[in-house]
N, C-alpha and C positions, 0 to 999 in steps of 0.2 A: 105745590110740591108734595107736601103731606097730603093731597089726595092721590097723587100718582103713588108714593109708596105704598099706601093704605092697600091702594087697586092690585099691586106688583103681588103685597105678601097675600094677600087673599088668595090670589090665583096661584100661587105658590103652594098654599098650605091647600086647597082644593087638588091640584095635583098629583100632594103625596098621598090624599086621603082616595085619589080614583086609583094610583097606581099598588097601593097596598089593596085594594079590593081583588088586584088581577092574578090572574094563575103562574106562581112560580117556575120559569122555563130552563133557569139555569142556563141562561146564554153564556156565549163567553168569543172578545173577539182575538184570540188564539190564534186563530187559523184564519186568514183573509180567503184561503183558498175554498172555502169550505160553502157548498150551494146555502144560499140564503135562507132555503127552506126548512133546512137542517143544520144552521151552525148552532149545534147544541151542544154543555158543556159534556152528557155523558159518550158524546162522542169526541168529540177533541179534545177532551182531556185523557180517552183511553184509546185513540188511534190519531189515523191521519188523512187526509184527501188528498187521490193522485190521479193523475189524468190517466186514461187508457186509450188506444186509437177506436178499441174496441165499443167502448160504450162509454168515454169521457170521464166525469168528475166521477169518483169513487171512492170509499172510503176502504181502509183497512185497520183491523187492530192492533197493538202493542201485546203480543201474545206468545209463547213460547212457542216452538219448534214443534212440528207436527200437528198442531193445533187446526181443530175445523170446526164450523161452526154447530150448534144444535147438538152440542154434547156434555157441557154442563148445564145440567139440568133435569127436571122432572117431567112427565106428562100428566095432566090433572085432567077431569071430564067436565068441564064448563057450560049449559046451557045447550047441553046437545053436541057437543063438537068435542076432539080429542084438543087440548091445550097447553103450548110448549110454558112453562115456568121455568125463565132461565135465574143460575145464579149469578152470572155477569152483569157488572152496573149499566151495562149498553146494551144489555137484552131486549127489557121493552119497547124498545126503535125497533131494530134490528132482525128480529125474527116475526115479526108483523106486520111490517111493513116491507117491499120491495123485495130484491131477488140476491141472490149470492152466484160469486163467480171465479172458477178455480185459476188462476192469471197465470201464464207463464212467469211472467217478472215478479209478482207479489205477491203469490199463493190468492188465498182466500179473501177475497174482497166483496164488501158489501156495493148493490148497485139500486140506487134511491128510484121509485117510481110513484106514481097517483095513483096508486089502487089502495081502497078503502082498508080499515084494520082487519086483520084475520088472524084468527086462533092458533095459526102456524103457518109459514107461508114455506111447504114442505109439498115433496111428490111421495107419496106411498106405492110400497109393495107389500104381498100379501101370500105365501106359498107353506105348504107344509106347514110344521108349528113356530113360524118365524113371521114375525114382521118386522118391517123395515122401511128408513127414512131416507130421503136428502133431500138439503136445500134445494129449494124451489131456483130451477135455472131462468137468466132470460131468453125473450123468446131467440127461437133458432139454434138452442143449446140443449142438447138427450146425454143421455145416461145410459151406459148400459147396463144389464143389471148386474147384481152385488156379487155375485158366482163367477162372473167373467173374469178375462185379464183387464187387469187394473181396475176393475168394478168397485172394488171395496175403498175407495178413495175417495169416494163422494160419499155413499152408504152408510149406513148406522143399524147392526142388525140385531136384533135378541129373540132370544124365545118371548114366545107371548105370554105364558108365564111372571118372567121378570120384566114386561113392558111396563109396568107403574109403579118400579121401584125408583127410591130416591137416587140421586148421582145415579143415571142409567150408566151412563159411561163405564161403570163398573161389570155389568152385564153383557158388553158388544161382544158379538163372537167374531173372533180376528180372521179369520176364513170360511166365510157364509157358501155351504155348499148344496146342490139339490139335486137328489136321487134322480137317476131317471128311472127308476121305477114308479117312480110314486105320479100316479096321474090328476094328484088336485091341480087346477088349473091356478096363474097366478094373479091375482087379486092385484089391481091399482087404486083402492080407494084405504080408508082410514080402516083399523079393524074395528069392529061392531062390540058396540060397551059388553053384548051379552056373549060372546067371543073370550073377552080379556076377562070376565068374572069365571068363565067356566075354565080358563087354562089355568087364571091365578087363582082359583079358588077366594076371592075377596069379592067382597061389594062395591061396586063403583058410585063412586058417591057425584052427583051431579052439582058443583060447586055456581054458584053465582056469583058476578064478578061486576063491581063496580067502577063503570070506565071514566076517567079523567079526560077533560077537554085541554089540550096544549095547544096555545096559540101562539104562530110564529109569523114570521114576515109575509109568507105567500099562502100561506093552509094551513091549516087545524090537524092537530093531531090527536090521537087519543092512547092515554096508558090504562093498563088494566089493572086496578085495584083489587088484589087478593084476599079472601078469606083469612080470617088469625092464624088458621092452622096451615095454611099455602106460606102466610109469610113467616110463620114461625118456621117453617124448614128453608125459605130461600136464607133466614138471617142464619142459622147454623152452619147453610155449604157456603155464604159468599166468603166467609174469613180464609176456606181453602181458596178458593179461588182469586182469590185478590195475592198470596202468598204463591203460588202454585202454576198458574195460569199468566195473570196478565205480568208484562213488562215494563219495568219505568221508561220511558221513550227516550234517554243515552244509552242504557244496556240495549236495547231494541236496537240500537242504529250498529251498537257494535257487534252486533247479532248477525247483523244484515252483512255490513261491510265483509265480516271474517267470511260467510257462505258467497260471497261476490268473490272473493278474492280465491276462494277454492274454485270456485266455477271457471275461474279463468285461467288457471293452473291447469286444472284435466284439459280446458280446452287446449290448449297450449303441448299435453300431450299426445293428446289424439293425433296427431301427423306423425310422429314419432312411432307411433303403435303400430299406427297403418305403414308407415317403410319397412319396418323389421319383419310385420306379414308377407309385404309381399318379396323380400330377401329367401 
């Protein structure tokens, strides 16, 4: 008997010592609905997963009104590639991995895929002294561009100038317009580091970025560990953004409900509108 407990605590205390060796994932089981590959806490603690007919399990955030994704935050030059630093605690998932999708029913939803980590998972334009973002669609989903009707709802535009200031958001021009005079053609790639030095007049500083391995149930993930001077500006904007931005998930729901219930009201009058037209 005292060899069988002997055996019991050994293996017990070997356990905690392999399980303290591993990488902190912050799981959490919150959410049962949440794909196994992703129930991570900085998502289910700051949104929710909902089925779409469209592309399935999905997540969305707890987020204020009008709210789109790839807009708090900075762009930093990384190893060669333009790189989103968001200040959202669900950023590092979220904008490097998979795709985003503008839902009838739930606005802006994140949509999880197997494609490797990436410095931004965004489509670029490139026209006159403007560049411009949007989340990376999945496939079988365009954009048209930022100038059109309804263009600017996906879009994220600035002069190239202010493309590497902090909180860009502060910089978007609300109605991105293009001359037809002007015959530069329009550019779909990232713009060119020596581009963004000669509009901002600043040095792009090529930042190196130390990636963390996160291990979860079905795949490996990876966050990107910033420079002192990268995270000393994300810890400055997250206090706005945690006050600002995201939603405790009751105010969220009664966020939802109140716009459900106006939606259903206008529906409600629209048959009304249309008799009196045609009176």
């Amino acid at each position: 008997m005292k060899r069988q407990l002997i055996k019991h605590s050994y293996l017990l205390i070997l356990f905690i010592l392999i399980s303290g060796c591993a990488t902190t994932v912050y799981q959490t089981d919150t959410n049962s609905f949440a794909p196994p590959a992703y129930n991570i806490g900085d998502l289910t603690n700051y949104g929710e997963w909902v089925q779409i007919s469209k592309f399935g399990q999905v997540w969305r955030p707890y987020v204020v009104e009008g709210w789109m994704p790839y807009e708090n935050g900075h762009w930093a030059y990384s190893e060669g590639n333009w790189t989103w630093v968001s200040y959202e605690p669900f950023g590092w998932i979220v904008y490097h991995y998979g795709n985003w999708y503008d839902d009838v029913l739930y606005g802006w939803v994140w949509v999880p895929s197997n494609d490797p980590w990436s410095p931004a998972r965004v489509v670029w334009i490139d026209y006159n002294d403007y560049v411009g973002w949007a989340p990376l669609p999945p496939a079988g989903v365009t954009y048209v561009n930022p100038w059109e009707v309804n263009g600017n709802r996906y879009w994220h535009v600035v002069k190239q100038k202010d493309f590497m200031e902090d909180n860009v958001h502060n910089y978007f021009v609300d109605k991105p317009t293009r001359s037809a005079t002007v015959t530069r053609n329009i550019g779909r790639q990232a713009p060119t580091r020596t581009a963004i030095e000669t509009s901002s007049r600043r040095t792009v500083t090529d930042y190196k970025t130390r990636p963390q391995t996160i291990k979860l149930p079905n795949r490996e993930i990876k966050r990107m560990n910033l420079p002192p001077q990268e995270d000393k500006k994300v810890e400055q904007n997250t206090q706005r953004v945690r006050k600002d931005v995201l939603v405790p998930r009751d105010q969220f729901r009664k966020q939802e409900n109140a716009r459900n219930q106006q939606q259903q009201k206008e529906r409600k009058q629209e048959p009304k509108k249309e008799d009196q037209r045609k009176r």
